[in-house]
C-alpha positions as CSV (number, residue, x, y, z in Angstrom):
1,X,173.1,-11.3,186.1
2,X,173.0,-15.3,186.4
3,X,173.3,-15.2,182.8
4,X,176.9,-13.4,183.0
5,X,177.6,-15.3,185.5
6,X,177.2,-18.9,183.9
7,X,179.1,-17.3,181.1
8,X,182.0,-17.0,182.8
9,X,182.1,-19.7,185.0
10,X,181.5,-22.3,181.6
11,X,184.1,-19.8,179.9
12,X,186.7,-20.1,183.1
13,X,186.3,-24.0,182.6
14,X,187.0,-24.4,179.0
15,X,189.9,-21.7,179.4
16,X,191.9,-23.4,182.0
17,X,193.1,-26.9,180.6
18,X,193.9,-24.5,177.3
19,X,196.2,-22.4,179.6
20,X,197.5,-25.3,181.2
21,X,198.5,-26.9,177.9
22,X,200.0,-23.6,176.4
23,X,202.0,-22.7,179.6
24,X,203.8,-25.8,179.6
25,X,204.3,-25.8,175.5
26,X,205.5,-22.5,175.2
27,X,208.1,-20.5,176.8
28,X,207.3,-17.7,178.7
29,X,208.7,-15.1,176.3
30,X,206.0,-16.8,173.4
31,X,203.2,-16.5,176.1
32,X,203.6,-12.8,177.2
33,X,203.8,-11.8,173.1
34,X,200.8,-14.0,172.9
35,X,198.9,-12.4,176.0
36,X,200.0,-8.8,174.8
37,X,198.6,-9.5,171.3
38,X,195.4,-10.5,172.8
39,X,195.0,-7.4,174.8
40,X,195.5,-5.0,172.5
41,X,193.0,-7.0,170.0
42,X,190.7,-6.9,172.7
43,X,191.1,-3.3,173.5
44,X,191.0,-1.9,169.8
45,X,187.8,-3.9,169.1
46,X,186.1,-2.2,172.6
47,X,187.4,1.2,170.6
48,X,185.6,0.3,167.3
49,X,182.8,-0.6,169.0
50,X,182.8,3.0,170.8
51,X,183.2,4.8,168.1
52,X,180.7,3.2,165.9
């Protein structure tokens, strides 16, 4: 449990100056493609992984 934990806390603060950077460089249109494409990567890999 501490281990997820860390994980995310160390992944939270590497994420956020990232997020900062891209949500004032792109406009929003760009950002919710971006986030959308993300998703669905995310989503069909935890579906490959199911199914294998």
């Amino acid at each position: 449990m501490a281990g997820a934990t860390l994980g995310l806390l160390i992944g939270g603060l590497l994420a956020a100056p990232i997020g900062a950077w891209a949500a004032k460089h792109f406009n929003p249109k760009v950002r919710v493609v971006l986030v959308g494409i993300v998703l669905t990567l995310t989503s069909l890999y935890g579906v490959y992984r199911a199914w294998s």
